[in-house]
N, C-alpha and C positions, 0 to 999 in steps of 0.2 A: 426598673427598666424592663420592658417588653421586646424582644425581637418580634418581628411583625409579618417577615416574610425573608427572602432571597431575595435582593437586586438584580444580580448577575455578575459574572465569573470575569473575569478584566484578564487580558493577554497581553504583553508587550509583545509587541511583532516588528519587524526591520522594515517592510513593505508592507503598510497598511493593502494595498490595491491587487498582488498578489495574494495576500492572507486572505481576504476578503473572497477573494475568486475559489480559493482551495479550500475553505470551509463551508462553500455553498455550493461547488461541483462537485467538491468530492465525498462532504457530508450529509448535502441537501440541505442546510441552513439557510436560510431569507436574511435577506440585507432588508433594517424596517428603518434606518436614519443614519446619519454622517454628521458630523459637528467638528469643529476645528475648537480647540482649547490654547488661546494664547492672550492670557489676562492674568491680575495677581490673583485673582481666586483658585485659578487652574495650579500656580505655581504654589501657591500657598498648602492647597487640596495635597498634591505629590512631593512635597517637599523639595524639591528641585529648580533652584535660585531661576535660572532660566531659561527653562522648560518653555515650547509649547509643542503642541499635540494633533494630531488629527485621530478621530475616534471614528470607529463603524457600530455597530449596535445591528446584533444577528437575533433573529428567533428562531424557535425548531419548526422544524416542517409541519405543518397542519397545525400549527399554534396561532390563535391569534393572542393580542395582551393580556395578561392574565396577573390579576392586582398581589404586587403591590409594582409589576414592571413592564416594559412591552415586549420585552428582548430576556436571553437568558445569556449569550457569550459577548461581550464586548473586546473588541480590539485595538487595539494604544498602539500608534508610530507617533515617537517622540524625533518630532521636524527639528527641533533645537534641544541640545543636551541629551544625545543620547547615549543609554552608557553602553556597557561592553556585553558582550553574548556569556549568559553562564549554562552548564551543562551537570545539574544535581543529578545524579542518580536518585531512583525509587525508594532509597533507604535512608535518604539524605536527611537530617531535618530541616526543613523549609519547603524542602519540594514538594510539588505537589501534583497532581492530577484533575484531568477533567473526563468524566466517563458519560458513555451515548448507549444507550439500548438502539441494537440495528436489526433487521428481518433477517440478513443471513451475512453470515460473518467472514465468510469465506469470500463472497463476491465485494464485502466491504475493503477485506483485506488485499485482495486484489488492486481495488482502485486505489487506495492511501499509496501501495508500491508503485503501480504506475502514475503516479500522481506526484513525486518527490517524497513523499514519506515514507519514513522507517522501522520496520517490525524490529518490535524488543525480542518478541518472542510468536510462534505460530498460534493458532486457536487451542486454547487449554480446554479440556473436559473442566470443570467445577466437582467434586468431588466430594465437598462437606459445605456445610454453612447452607442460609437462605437460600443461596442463589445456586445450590445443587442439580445437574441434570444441565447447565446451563454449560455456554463454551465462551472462552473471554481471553482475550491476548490486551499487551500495551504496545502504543508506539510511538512515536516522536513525529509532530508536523515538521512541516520541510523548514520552521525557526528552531527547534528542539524542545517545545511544548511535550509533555506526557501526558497522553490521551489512551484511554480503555477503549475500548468494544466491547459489547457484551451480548450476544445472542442468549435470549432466554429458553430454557427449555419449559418442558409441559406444565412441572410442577409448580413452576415460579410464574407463568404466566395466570395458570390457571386461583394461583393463590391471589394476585394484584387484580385480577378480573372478580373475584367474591370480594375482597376486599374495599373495592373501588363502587364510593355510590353510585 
C-alpha cells in the first residue's frame, strides 16, 4: 500500500451553515461544494445505523484543487443520529488539532474572539524546534474544535521559500 496524498480533515459540527460562515469570515476559507449524505453507503462509510449528513467542503484561500482533492477542511452536520458534544483536552489521546499559517496572529486572534471563538492561550514566542522565531497560540471554534495559529517568523519562512520549488 501507498498513501498517495491528504483528502482533507472532516469536522463534525452542530450547524453545518454557521460553521460554514465561521470558517470562511473568520478564517478566509471558500465554500467549493455542499452534498447531503443520506443512503446506505453514507451509513455504512460512518458506522452510524441511521445517520444522514449534510457536508460542506472548504478550500484555503488562494487555493485552487490541488490532486489528490479539491478542498482541504470538510464539515459534517449529522441531520439524523447525532451524537453528543465531547471536549478532549490537548493532551488527550484522540484529540486532535487542525493548524493554519496566518500573516499576523494578533489580528487573527482578534477576530476568532470576536467571532465566538475561544483562546486556549495568547500568542507564544516558539522558542525551539523548526518552527523557532515563530508565534503560535491554540483555540477552540465556537463547536469546541482545536485549531493552531501559527504566524511564521523570518527563519522559517525564509527556509520553506528555499525549500519550495
Amino acid at each position: 500500500m501507498a498513501v498517495l496524498g491528504v483528502l482533507h480533515v472532516g469536522l463534525t459540527v452542530r450547524d453545518l451553515d454557521r460553521s460554514v460562515d465561521w470558517y470562511c469570515q473568520v478564517l478566509g476559507l471558500k465554500e467549493v461544494h455542499r452534498q447531503t449524505g443520506d443512503n446506505a453507503y453514507t451509513r455504512t462509510l460512518v458506522g452510524v445505523t441511521g445517520a444522514a449528513l449534510r457536508v460542506a467542503q472548504l478550500a484555503m484561500p488562494g487555493q485552487g484543487p490541488v490532486w489528490p482533492s479539491s478542498h482541504t477542511v470538510e464539515l459534517i452536520e449529522y441531520t439524523r443520529e447525532p451524537g453528543g458534544r465531547v471536549a478532549p483536552q490537548p493532551n488527550d489521546v484522540g484529540a486532535s488539532h487542525l493548524a493554519f499559517v496566518v500573516d499576523d496572529i494578533d489580528d487573527a486572534c482578534k477576530s476568532v474572539v470576536s467571532s465566538g471563538g475561544v483562546l486556549r492561550n495568547p500568542p507564544a514566542l516558539v522558542t525551539a524546534g523548526v518552527n523557532r522565531g515563530s508565534r503560535a497560540c491554540y483555540l477552540h471554534d465556537p463547536d469546541g474544535h482545536t485549531l493552531e495559529l501559527m504566524e511564521y517568523g523570518p527563519e522559517r519562512t525564509a527556509a520553506l521559500r528555499e525549500a519550495t520549488p
